[in-house]
LUMSE-882185 format. One record per residue (C-alpha): x, y, z; residue in three letters. Coordinates in steps of 0.5 Angstrom, whole numbers, always signed. Example, Ala and Ser with C-alpha at 12.3 -4.5 7.8 and 13.67 -1.06 7.14 Angstrom:
% residues 2
u / v / w / type
+25 / -9 / +16 / Ala
+27 / -2 / +14 / Ser
END
This chain:
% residues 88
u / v / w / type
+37 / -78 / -31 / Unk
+35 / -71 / -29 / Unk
+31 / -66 / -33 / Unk
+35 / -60 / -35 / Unk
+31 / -53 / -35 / Unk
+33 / -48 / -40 / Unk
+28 / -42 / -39 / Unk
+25 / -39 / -32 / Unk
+18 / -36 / -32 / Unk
+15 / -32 / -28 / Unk
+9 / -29 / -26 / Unk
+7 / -22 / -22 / Unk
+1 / -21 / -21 / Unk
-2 / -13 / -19 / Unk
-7 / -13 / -13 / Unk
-10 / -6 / -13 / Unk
-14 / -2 / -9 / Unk
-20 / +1 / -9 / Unk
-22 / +7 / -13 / Unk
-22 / +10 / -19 / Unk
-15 / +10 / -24 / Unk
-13 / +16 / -26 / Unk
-7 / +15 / -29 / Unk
-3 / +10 / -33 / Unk
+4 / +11 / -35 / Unk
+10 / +7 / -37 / Unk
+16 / +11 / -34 / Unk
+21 / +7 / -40 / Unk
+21 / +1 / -45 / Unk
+19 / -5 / -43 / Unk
+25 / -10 / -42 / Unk
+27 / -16 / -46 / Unk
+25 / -21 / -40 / Unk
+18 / -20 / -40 / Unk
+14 / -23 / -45 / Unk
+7 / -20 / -43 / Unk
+4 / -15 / -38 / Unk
-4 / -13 / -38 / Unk
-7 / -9 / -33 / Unk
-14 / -11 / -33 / Unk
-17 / -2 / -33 / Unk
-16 / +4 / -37 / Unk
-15 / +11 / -34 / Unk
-22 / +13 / -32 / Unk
-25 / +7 / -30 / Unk
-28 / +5 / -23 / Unk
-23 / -1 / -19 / Unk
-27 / -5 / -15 / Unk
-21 / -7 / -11 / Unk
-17 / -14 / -11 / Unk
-19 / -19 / -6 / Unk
-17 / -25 / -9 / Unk
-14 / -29 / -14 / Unk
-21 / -27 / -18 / Unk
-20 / -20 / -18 / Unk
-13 / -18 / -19 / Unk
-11 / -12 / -23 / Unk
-7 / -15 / -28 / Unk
+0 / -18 / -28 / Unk
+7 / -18 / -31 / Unk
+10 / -26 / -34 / Unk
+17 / -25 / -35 / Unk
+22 / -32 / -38 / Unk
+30 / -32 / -38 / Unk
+35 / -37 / -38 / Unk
+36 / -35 / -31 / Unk
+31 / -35 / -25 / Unk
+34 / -30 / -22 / Unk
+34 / -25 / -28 / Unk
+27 / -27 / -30 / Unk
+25 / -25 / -22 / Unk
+30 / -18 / -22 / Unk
+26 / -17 / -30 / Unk
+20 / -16 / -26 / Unk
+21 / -12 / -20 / Unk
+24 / -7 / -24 / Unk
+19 / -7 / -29 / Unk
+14 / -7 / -24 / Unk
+17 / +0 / -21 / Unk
+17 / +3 / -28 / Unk
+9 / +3 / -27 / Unk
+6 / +9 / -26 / Unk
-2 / +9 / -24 / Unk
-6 / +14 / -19 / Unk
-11 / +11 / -15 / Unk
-17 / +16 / -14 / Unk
-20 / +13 / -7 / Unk
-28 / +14 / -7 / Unk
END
């Protein structure tokens, strides 16, 4: 007997350079696939940089019916964020 999947999740994780945040905007409505998102600094704040997987700057989760969906749900969301970073 095979297992049957009836969600997808994923996970995208922001890698962020260093510097300063300067700006933070979301370009439209988060769509229905993604389930969570966070990015871990305000505007204002000194970003260390990421290095490694202690130190990203966020992330997205998203969770379909599709894997495909649930994928192409993060990569359009991923682009309607917009941020500035200030390099020191």
């Amino acid at each position: 007997m095979q297992p049957q999947h009836t969600k997808f999740s994923q996970v995208k994780f922001f890698m962020l350079e260093e510097g300063r945040l300067s700006a933070l905007e979301l370009r439209s409505s988060v769509p229905e696939p993604v389930v969570e998102w966070k990015i871990a600094y305000q505007v204002g704040e000194h970003i260390p940089g990421s290095r490694d997987s202690f130190t990203r700057g966020g992330y997205i989760i998203a969770s379909s019916d599709s894997k495909t969906l649930a994928a192409k749900a993060i990569d359009d969301f991923y682009h309607r964020i917009v941020w500035k970073i200030d390099k020191i």
